[in-house]
C-alpha positions in Angstrom: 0.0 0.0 0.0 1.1 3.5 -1.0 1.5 5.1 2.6 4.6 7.1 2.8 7.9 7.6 0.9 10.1 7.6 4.5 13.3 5.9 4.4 12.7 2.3 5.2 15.7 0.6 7.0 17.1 -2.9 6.7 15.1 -3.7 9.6 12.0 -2.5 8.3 12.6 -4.8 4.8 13.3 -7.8 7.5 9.6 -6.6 8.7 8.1 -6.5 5.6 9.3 -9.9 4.8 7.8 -11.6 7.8 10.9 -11.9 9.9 10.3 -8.7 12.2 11.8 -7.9 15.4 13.5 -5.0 15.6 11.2 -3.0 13.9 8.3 -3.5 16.2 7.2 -2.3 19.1 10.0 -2.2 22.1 9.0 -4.6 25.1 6.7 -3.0 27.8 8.4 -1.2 30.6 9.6 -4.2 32.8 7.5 -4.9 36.4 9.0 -3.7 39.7 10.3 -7.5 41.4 7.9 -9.0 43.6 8.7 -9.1 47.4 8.9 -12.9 46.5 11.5 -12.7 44.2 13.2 -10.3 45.6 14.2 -12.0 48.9 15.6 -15.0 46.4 19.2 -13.8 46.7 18.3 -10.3 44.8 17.8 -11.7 41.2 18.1 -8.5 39.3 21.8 -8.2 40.6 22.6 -11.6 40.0 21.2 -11.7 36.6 22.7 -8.5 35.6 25.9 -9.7 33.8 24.4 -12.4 31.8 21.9 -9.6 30.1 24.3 -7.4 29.6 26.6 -9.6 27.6 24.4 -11.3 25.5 22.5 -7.4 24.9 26.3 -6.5 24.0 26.3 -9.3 21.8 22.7 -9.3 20.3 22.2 -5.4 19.8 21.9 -3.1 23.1 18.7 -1.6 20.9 17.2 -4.8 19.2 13.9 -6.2 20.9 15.4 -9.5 22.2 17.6 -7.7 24.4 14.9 -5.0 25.8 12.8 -8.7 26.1 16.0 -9.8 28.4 16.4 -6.9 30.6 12.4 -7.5 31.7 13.1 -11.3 32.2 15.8 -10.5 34.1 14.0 -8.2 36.1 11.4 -11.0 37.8 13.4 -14.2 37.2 14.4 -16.1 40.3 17.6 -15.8 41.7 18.5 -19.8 41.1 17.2 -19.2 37.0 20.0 -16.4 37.0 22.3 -18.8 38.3 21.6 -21.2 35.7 21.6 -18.8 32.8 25.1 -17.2 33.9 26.6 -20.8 33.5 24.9 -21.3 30.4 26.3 -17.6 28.9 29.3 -18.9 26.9 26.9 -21.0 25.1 24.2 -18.6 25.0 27.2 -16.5 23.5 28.5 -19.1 21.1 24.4 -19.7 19.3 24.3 -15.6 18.9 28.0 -15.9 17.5 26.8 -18.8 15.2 23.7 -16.5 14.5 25.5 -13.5 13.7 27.3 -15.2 10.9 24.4 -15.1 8.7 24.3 -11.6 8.8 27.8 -11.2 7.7 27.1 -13.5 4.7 23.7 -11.5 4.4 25.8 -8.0 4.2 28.6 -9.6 2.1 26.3 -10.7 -0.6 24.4 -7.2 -0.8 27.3 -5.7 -0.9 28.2 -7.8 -3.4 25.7 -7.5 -5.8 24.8 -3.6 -4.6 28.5 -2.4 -5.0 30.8 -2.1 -2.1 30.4 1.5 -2.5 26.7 2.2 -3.3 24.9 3.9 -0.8 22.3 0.8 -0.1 25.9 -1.2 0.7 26.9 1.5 3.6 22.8 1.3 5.0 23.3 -2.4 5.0 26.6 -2.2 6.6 25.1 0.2 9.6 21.8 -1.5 9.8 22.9 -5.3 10.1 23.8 -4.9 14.0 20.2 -3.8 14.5 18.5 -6.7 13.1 18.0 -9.4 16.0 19.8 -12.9 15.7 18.7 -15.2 13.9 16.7 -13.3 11.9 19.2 -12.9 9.1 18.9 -16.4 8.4 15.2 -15.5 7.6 16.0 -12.9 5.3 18.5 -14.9 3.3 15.6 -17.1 2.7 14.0 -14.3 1.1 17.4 -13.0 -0.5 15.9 -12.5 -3.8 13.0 -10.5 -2.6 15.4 -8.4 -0.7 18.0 -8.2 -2.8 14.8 -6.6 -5.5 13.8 -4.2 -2.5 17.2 -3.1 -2.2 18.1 -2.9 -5.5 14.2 -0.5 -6.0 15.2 1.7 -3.3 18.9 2.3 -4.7 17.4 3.1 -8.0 14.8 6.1 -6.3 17.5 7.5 -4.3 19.7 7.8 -7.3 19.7 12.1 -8.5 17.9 12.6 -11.4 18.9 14.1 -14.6 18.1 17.4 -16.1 15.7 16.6 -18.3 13.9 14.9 -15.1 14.3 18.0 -13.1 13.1 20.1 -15.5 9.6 18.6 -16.2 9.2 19.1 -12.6 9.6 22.6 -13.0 7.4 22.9 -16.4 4.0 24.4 -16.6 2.4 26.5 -13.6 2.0 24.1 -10.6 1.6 26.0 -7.8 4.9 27.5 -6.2 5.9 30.1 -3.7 9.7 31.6 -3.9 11.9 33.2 -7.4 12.5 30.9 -10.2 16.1 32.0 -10.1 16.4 30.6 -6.6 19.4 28.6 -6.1 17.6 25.8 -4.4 13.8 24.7 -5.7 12.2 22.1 -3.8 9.6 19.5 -5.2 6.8 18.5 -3.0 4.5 15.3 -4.1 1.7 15.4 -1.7 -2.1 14.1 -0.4 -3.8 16.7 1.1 -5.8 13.8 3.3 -2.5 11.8 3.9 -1.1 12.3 7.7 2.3 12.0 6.8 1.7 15.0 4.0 0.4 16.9 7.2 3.1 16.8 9.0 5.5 17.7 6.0 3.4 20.6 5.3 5.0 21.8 8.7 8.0 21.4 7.2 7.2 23.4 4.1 5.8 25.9 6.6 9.3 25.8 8.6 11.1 26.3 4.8 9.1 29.1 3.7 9.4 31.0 6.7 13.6 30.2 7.3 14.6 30.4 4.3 12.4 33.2 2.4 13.4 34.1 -1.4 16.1 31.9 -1.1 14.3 28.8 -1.6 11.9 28.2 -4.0 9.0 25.8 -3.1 7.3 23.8 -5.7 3.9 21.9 -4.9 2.4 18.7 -7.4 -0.3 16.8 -6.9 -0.8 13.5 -5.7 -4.0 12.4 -4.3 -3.9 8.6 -2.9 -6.9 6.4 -4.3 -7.8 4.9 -0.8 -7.9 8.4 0.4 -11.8 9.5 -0.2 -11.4 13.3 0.0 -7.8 14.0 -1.2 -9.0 14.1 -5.3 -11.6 16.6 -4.1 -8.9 18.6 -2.1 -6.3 18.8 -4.4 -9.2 20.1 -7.2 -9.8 22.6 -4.2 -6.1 23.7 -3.8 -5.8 24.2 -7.8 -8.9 26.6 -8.1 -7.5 28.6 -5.3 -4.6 28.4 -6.9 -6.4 29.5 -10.4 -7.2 32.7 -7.7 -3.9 33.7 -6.7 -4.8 31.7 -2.8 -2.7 28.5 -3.0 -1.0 28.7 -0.2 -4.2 30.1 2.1 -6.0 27.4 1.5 -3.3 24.6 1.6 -2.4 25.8 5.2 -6.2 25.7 6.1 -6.5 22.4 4.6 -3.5 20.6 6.5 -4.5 22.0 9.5 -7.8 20.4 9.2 -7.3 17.3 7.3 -10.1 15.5 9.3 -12.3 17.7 7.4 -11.8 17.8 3.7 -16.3 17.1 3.0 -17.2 19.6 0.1 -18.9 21.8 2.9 -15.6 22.2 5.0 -13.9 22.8 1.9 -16.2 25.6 0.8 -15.7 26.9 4.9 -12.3 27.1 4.4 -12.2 28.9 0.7 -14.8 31.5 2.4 -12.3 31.5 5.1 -9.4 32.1 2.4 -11.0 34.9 0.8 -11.9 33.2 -2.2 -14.8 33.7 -4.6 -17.0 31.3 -3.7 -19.0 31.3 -6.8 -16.0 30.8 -9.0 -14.6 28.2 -6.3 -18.1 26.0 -6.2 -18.3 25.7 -10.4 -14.6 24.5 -9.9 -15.0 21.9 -7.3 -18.6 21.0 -9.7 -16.6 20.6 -13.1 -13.4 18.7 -14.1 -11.6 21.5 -15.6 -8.4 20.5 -13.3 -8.7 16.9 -13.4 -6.3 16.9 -16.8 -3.9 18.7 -14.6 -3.9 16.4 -11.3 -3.7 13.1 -13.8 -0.4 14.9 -15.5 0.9 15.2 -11.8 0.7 11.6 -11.2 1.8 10.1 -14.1 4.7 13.3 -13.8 5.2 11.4 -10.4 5.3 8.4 -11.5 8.3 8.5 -13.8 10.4 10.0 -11.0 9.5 6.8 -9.4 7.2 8.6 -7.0 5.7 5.7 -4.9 3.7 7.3 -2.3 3.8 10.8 -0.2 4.9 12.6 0.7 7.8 12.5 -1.5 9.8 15.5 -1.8 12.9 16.4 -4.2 15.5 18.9 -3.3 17.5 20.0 -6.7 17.0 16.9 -8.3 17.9 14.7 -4.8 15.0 12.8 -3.2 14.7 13.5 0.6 15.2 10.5 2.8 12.7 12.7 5.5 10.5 14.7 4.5 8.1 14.7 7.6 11.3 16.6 9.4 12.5 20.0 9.2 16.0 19.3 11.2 16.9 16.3 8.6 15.6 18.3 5.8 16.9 22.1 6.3 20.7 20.7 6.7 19.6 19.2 3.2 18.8 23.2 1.7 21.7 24.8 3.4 24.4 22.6 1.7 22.2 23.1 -1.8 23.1 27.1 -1.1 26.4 26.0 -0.1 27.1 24.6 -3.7 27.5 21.3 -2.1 
C-alpha cells in the first residue's frame, strides 16, 4: 500500500518480509520484582551480567535484548544462576547467528556495490537486526535483494531533463524561479504523513524566504476519499492567486476535507466562492492532477509525501532538522 515515501531501513525490509523484530514495538516497561523474588538472593543483581553480555552481543537496541532486561527483572535468583553458567553457550548460538548476517551483508554488498549507498545502510543497519533473523532474510534473498536494488534506484539524482519537467508548466509555487535551491513536493492533502511535511514546508518558507523556492504537485492517494476533491480545491484557489491560504487551512484540518468544510475554508481564504463551487462542480483541473501523477510516477514517486531537493530525493520529508541541513548545503554549492 502507497503510505509514505520515508526511508525504510534494513530492519524494516526484515519486517516486511515476515521476519520482524527490531522493527516492532520495544518490550513493555519491565514490572517492579515482587517481594517474592526479591528476597531469592536479589535476582536482578545476580542476573545483571548475563543480560548485559548477551545485549552486547545481540544489539543493546534490538527487541530481544529490551525482552531480556524484563526477564531478568522478575526471574528467580537460582534461574539467574543457571543462565550465567549457560552464557558462553548462549554467547557461542548468537555468534553462530551473527554469521548469517555477515554472509547477508557480504552478498548485498556484493551485488549492490561495495560503494553504493544501499551497501553503507546495509553495513550500519545489520547490527540492528536481531539474531537469527538474518537467516530468515536470506531465505527471502531475492525478494530483498529486488527491494534493495528498488530503493537504490529512487534515491539515485535525477537528470536534467527529469528535473526540468518538474519545473514545467504552472504548478503552484511560492519563492523566485532563479532561486538557487527549488524544492519538489508530491503530496495528499488527506495523507497524515503529508500533514506533518506541510509543517516542514511551513518551517522552509518562513527560514529560508526568497532563497528557496518551493514547488507543490499533486498527488491524491486512491484509498484516500477526499484527497482528489482537495487537491481540485487547492488548484482553483490556486487559479485565484490563494494556493497557499488554502493549503495551510486544509493541513491543519485534514479531518475535514467534505465539500462543505472545503467551501468553509475557501470562504475562510478569501476566495470567490462562486468561481470556487463551479470548480469543485466541473473537471476543468482533473487533466492537470492526472499529468501530476503520471509526472510522479516516472520520477519513481511511490507514495507521499515525497519531496525532491534540486534533483535529490529527501530520505525525511516529515522533518524539518533532517531536511533544512539538506537546503543549506544546496546554497552551499555542495
Amino acid at each position: 500500500m502507497l503510505v509514505s515515501s520515508r526511508f525504510v531501513s534494513l530492519v524494516a525490509v526484515c519486517a516486511a518480509l515476515g521476519c520482524a523484530g527490531g522493527s516492532q514495538k520495544p518490550a513493555a516497561a519491565p514490572s517492579p520484582p515482587t517481594a517474592a523474588s526479591a528476597g531469592q538472593g536479589e535476582p536482578t543483581a545476580r542476573c545483571q551480567h548475563f543480560v548485559d553480555e548477551l545485549c552486547q552481543a545481540l544489539g543493546n537496541d534490538t527487541e530481544p535484548c529490551m525482552s531480556l532486561r524484563n526477564v531478568g527483572e522478575w526471574l528467580p535468583g537460582k534461574a539467574c544462576d543457571a543462565a550465567s553458567s549457560e552464557l558462553p553457550a548462549a554467547l557461542a548460538r548468537v555468534q553462530e547467528l551473527r554469521k548469517d548476517c555477515e554472509t547477508l551483508t557480504q552478498r548485498l554488498c556484493a551485488d549492490l556495490g561495495s560503494e553504493s549507498g544501499s551497501c553503507h545502510e546495509v553495513s550500519r543497519d545489520m547490527p540492528q537486526v536481531p539474531a537469527g533473523h538474518c537467516r530468515a532474510l536470506l531465505s527471502h534473498y531475492p525478494e530483498l535483494l529486488a527491494q534493495m536494488r528498488e530503493r537504490e534506484t529512487r534515491s539515485q539524482p535525477m537528470n536534467a531533463e527529469q528535473w526540468g519537467t518538474l519545473l514545467q508548466g504552472a504548478p503552484p509555487s511560492v519563492g523566485p524561479d532563479s532561486a538557487k535551491v527549488t524544492v519538489v513536493e508530491f503530496s495528499d492533502f488527506q495523507c497524515p504523513y503529508c500533514g506533518q511535511a506541510s509543517n516542514t514546508v511551513k518551517r522552509i518558507r518562513d527560514t529560508y524566504g526568497d532563497k528557496v523556492r518551493v514547488v507543490f504537485r499533486q498527488y491524491p492517494l486512491s484509498f484516500h476519499e477526499n484527497a482528489r476533491a482537495a487537491a481540485v480545491a487547492s488548484l482553483a484557489a490556486h487559479a485565484q492567486g490563494k494556493f497557499w491560504a488554502l493549503h495551510d487551512l486544509m493541513f491543519d484540518h485534514q479531518g475535514a476535507l467534505d465539500r462543505a468544510s472545503l467551501e468553509g475554508y475557501a470562504k475562510q481564504a478569501g476566495l470567490d466562492l462562486p468561481a470556487f463551487k463551479k470548480a469543485l462542480d466541473g473537471q476543468s483541473f482533473d487533466a492537470q492532477i492526472d499529468a501530476d501523477l503520471a509526472l510522479g510516477r516516472s520520477v519513481h514517486v511511490d507514495g507521499t509525501p515525497t519531496m525532491f531537493i534540486n534533483m535529490r530525493r529527501v530520505d525525511n520529508p516529515t522533518a524539518f532538522d533532517e531536511v533544512s541541513p539538506l537546503i543549506d548545503a544546496a546554497l552551499a554549492g555542495k
